[in-house]
C-alpha positions in Angstrom: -117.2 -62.8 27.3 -120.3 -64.2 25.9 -123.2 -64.6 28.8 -125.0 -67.8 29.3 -128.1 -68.5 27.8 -130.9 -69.9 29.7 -130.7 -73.1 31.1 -134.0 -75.2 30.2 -135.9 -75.8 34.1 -134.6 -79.2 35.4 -137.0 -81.2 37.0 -136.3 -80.5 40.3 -136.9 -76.9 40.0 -140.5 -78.2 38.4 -140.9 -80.3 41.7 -140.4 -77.8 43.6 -142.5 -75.4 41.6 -145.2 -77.8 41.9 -145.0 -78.1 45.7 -145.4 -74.1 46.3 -148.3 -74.3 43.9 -149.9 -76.8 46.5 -149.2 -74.8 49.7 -150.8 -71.4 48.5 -154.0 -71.3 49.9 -157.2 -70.8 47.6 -159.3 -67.8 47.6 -162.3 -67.4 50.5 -165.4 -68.8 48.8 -168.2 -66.8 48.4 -170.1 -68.9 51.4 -167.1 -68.3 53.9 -166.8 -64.8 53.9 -167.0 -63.0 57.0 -170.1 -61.0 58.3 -170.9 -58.2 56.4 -173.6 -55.5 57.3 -176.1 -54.2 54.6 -176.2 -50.8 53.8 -179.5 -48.9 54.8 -180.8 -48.1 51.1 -184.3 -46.7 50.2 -187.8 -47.7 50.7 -189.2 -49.5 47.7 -185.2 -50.2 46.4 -185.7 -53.8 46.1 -188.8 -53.3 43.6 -187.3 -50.4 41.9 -183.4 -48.9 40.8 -183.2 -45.8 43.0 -180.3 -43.6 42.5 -178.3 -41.6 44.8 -179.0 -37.7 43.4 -175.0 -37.6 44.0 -174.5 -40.3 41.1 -177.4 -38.3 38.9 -177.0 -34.7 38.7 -173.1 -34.6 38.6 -170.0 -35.7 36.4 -169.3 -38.8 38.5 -170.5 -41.1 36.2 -169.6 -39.0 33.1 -169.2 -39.4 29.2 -165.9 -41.2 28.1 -164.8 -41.8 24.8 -164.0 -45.6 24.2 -160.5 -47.0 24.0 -159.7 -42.9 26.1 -160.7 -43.9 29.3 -158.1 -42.1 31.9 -157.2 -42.8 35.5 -157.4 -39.7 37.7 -156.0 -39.0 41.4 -158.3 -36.6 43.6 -160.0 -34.7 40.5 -162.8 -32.3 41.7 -166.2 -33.8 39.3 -168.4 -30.5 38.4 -171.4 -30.7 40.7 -174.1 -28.1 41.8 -173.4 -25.4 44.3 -173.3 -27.1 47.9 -172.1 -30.1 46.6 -168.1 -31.1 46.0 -167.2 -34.5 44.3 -163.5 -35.8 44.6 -162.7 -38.6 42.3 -160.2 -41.7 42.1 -159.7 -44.4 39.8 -160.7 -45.5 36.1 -163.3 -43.0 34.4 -167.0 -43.9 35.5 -169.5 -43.7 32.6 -173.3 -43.9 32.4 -172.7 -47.9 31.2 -170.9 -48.3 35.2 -174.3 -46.4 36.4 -176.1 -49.3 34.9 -173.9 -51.8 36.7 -173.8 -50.5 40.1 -177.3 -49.4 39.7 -178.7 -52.8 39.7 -176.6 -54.4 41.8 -177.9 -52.2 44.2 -181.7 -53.3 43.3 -180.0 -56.6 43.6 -178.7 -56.6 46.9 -182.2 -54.9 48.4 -184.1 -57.6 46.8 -182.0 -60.2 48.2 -181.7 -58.7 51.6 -185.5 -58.8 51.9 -186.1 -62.5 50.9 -182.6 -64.1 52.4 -182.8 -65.9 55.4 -180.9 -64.8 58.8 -177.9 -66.5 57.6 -177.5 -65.5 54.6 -178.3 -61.8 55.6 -174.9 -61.7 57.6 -172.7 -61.6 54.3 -175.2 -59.2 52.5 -174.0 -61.0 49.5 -175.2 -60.6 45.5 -175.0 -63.1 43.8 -175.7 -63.5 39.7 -175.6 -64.7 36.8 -173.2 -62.7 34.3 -175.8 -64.0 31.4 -178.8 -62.7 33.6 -176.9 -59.3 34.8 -176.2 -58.5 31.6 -179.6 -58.6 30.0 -181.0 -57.1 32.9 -178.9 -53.5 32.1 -179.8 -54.2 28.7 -176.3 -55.6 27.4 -176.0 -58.6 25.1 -174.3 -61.5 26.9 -171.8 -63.4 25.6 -167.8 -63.2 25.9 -167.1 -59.6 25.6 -170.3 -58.8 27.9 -168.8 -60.7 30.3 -165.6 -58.9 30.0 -166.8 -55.8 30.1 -169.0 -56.8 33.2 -166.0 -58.0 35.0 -164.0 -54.4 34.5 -166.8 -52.7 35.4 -167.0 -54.1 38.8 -163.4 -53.6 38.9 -163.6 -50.2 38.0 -166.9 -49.7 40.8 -164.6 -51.6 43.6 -161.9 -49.4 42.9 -162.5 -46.3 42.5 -162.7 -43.6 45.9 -165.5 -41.3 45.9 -165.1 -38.4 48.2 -168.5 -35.9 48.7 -168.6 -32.9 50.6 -171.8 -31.4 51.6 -171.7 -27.4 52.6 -174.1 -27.1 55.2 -175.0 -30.3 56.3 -175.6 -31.3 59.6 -173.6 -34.5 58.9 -170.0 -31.6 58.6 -167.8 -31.1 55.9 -167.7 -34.4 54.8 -170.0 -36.5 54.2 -168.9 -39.9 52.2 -165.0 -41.1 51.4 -164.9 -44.8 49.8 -165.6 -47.3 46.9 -169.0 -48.1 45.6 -168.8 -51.7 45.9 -166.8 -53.6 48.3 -165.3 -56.2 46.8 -166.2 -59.1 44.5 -165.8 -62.8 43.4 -166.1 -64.7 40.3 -166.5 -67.7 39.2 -165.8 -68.2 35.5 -166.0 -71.8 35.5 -170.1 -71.5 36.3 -170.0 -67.4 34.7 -171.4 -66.5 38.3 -170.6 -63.4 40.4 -171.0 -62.4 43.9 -170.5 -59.2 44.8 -171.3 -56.5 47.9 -172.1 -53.3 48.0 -170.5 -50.4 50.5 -172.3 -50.4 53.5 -171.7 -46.9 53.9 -173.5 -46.1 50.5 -176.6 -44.9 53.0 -174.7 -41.6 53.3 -175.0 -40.9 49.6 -178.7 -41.9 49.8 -179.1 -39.5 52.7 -178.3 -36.6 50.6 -180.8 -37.2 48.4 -182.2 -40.1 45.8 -184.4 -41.0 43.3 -186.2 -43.9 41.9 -185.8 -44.1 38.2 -188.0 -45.6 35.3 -185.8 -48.1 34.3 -187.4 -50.0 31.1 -187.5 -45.9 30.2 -183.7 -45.9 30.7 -182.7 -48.9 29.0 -184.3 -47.2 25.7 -182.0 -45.1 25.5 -179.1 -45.2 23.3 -176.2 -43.2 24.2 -174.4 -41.7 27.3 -175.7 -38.8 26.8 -179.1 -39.4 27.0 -179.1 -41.5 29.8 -176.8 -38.7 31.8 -180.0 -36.2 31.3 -182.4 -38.9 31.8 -181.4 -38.9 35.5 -180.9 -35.5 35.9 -184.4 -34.7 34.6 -185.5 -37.3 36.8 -183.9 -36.3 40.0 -183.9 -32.1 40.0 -186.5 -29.7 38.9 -186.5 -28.8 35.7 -185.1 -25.1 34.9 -183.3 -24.0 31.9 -179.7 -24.5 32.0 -176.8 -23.3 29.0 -175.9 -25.8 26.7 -171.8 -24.9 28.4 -173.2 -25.8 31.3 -174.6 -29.2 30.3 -171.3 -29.8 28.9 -169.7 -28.9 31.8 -172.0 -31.4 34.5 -171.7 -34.3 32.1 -168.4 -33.9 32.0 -168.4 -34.4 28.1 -165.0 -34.6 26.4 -165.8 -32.7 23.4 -164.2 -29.3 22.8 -165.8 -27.5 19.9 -169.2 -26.3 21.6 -171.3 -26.8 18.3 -170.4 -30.8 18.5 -171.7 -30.8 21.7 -174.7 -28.7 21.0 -175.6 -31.3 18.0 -175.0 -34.6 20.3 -177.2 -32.6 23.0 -180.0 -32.2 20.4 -180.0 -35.9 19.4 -180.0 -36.9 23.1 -182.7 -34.4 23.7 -184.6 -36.3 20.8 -184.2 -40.0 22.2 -185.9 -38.9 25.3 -189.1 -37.4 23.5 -189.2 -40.7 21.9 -189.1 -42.9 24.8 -191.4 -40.2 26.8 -189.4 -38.9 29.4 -189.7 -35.6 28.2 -192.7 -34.1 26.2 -190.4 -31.2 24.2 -187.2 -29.3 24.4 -186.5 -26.0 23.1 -182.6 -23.9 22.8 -183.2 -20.2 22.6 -180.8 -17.8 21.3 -179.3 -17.3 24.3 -178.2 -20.8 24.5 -180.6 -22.5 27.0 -182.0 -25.8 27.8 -185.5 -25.4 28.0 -187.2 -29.2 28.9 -190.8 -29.8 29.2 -191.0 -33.0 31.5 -193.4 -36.0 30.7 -196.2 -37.0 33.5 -194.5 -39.3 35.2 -196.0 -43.0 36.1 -196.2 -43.9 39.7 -193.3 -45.4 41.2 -193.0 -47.0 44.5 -190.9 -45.1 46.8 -190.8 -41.6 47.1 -188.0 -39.4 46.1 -185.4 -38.9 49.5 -183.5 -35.7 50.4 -181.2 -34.7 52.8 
């Protein structure tokens, strides 16, 4: 027997459609939300970006090839001895750094020039057209886009660090790296927060960054060693290795080795290091550029 087709919706069913679409309450606006506190971040964050050294000298914010980015469950990030990084969500790449970066050195500045009431939600709010020149993005459409999946990606994710022998225990940090968000695409305004709880990763360690420095720079790569070099002494360290910390997806060796060389050459040019070298037996050697005074001090656990 031959099965129905599809009535066409009669108009009471589009009355009554109509009158659930009334009852369901809107979204909180950005004004009503609840009392937030504001994380304890750096001296000097609200004049400069400061980085946790967690979010610098590790894969967490890694290379990712467009159109391949993956979602992972509890993967281990390669870090430095002492140091373990679990992982959860949508791939974080240096262009995510930028985002949550500055909405950090957003939410300081605020914080320090809000009144007492406005303090209590420790809300960010923006412009996406502002934002996204601000990271160096070109605004538009698409840069709202991708600022919008960004923050997605940033609220989240779960970031688990443990810390051998820290006087904090075994583990030191377990949550997103912003809290949650609202957007208004009517006026192409955000408002976002920050964890709270993000003063754990600053506790391990942090750095303040040259930013107009950063934004030179072209490619994932080069930003990813731009704040390592900026947050660690500088040693020399196998190209393998480099791979490895970057968490680069490319297999052959030698295509690494060739992107590292290029990277290695954008920061000569914007002066963040003076000259790089590879020797034969395969390592890094950086010579790091006199760096300008920056407010704020570098933190450590």
């Amino acid at each position: 027997m031959k099965k129905n087709a599809l009535s066409p919706l009669r108009e009471t069913d589009q009355v009554t459609f109509e009158k659930l679409d009334k009852e369901i309450p809107e979204l909180p606006k950005p004004g009503e939300l609840k009392a937030y506190d504001m994380a304890e971040l750096p001296k000097g964050a609200s004049h400069n970006h400061v980085a946790p050294n967690t979010c610098l000298q590790t894969g967490l914010f890694g290379m990712v090839q467009r159109g391949r980015r993956k979602l992972i469950e509890n993967k281990q990030i390669y870090s430095f001895r002492g140091v373990s990084i679990y992982f959860t969500g949508g791939e974080l790449d240096q262009g995510d750094l930028d985002v949550f970066l500055h909405a950090v050195h957003l939410a300081a500045k605020q914080h320090a020039t809000e009144d007492q009431n406005q303090k209590k939600s420790a809300l960010v709010e923006f412009s996406a057209h502002g934002y996204l020149k601000a990271i160096g993005r070109q605004p538009g459409k698409s840069g709202r886009e991708w600022l919008l999946n960004s923050i997605r990606r940033l609220s989240a994710c779960l970031v688990e660090v443990h810390m051998a022998n820290s006087q904090y225990g075994s583990s030191i940090y377990g949550g997103s790296l912003l809290y949650d968000f609202y957007y208004d695409p009517k006026n192409k305004k955000f408002y976002l927060r920050i964890n709270n709880s993000l003063g754990e990763l600053f506790r391990l360690g942090w750095t303040p960054l040259q930013w107009q420095q950063r934004l030179q720079l072209k490619t994932g790569l080069s930003k990813w060693l731009h704040g390592l070099y900026s947050s660690t002494e500088v040693y020399p360290m196998k190209v393998e290795t480099l791979r490895a910390l970057s968490r680069s997806k490319c297999g052959r060796l030698s295509k690494f080795r060739a992107l590292l060389r290029a990277a290695l050459d954008e920061l000569v040019e914007s002066r963040a290091i003076e000259l790089w070298e590879i020797d034969k037996e395969d390592k890094v050697y950086v010579v790091r550029s006199q760096k300008k005074e920056i407010e704020g001090k570098r933190g450590g656990a």
